[in-house]
C-alpha positions as CSV (number, residue, x, y, z in Angstrom):
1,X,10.1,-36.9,25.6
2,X,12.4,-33.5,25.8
3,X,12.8,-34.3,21.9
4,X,9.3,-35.0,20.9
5,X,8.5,-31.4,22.5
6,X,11.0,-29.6,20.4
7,X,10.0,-31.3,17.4
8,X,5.7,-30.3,18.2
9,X,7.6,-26.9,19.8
10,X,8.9,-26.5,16.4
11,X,6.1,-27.9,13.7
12,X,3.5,-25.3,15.7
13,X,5.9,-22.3,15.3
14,X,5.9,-22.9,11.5
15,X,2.3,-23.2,11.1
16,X,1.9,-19.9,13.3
17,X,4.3,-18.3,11.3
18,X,2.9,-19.1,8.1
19,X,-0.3,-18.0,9.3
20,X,0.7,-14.6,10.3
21,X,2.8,-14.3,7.0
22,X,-0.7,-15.1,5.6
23,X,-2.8,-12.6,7.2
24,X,0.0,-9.8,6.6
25,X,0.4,-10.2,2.9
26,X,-3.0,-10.1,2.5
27,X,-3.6,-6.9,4.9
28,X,-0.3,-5.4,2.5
29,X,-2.3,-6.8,-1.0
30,X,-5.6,-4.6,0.0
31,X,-4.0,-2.0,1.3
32,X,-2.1,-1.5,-1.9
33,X,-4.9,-2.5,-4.3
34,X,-6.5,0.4,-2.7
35,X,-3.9,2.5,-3.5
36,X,-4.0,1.7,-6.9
37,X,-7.9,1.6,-7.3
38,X,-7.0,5.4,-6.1
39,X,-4.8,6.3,-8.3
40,X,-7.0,4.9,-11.3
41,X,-9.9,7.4,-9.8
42,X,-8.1,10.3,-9.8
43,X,-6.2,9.5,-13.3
44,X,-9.7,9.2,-14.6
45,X,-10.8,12.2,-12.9
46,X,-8.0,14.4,-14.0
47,X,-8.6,13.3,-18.0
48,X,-11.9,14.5,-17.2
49,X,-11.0,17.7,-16.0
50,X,-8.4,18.6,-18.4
51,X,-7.8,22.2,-19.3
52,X,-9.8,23.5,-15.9
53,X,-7.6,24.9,-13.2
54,X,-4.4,24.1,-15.0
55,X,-1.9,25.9,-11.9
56,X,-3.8,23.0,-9.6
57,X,-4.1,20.4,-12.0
58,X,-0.1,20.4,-12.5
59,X,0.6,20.3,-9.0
60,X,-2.1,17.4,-8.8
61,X,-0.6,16.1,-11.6
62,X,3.2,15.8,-10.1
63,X,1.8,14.4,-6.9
64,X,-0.7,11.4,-8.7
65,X,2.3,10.6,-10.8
66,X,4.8,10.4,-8.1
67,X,2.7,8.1,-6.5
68,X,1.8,5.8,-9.2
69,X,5.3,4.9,-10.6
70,X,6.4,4.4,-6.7
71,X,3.2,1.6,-6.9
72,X,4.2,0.5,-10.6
73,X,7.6,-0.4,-9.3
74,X,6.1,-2.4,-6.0
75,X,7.6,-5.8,-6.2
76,X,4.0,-7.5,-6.0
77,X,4.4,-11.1,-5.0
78,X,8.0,-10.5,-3.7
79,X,7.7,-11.4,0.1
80,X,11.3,-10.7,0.5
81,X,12.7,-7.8,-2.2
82,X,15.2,-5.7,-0.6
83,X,13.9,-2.8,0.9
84,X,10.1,-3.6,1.0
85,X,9.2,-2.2,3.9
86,X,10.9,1.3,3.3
87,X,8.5,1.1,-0.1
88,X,5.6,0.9,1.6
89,X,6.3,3.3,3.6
90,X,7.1,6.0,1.0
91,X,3.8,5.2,-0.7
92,X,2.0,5.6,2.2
93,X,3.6,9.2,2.6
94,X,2.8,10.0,-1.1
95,X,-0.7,9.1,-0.6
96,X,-1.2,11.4,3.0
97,X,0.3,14.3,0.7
98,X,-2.4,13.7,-1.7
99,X,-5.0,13.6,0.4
100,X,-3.5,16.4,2.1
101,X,-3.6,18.1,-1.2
102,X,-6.8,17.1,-2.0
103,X,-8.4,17.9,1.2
104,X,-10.1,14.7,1.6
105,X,-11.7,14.3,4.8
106,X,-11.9,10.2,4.0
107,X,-10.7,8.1,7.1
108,X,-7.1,7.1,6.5
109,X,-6.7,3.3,4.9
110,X,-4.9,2.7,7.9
111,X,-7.5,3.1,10.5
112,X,-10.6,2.1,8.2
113,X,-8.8,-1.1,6.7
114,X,-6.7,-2.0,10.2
115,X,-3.4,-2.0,8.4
């Protein structure tokens, strides 16, 4: 009896925790593809633009970069690298800077995507 219930106790906490584990990597994968996919944007954008506004493109320029080498070196498909939470967390303050910068009125990922 008592054991039986620790064993189901036990089996249902895994599968609930896997599931969750699920759901959050794959809330963490868009988040961060969109990230990227933003990045990409504006790196096309600022190719385009070369040579206009060059005092704001190299600020712009400092910022994009900054960002995309903190998401070239995101241990994608590492659940548990060191430090993965204070990552995300940095690129998440790069990117607010940028859209501060930007002046983008776009809704945040974080309340459009429920992050």
């Amino acid at each position: 009896g008592k054991q039986r219930g620790i064993e189901d106790g036990r089996a249902k906490g895994l599968e609930e925790g896997r599931s969750l584990g699920e759901d959050q990597g794959k809330k963490t994968a868009m988040e961060m593809g969109f990230y990227l996919g933003f990045i990409s944007i504006l790196e096309s954008l600022e190719k385009a633009n070369d040579g206009k506004n060059k005092n704001r493109n190299k600020r712009f320029r400092g910022k994009t970069s900054q960002l995309a080498k903190l998401l070239k070196e995101y241990p994608f498909g590492e659940s548990n690298a060191p430090n993965l939470s204070e990552i995300q967390d940095k690129i998440r303050a790069k990117f607010r800077k940028l859209q501060s910068q930007l002046q983008a009125n776009a809704p945040s990922t974080e309340s459009s995507l429920s992050f």
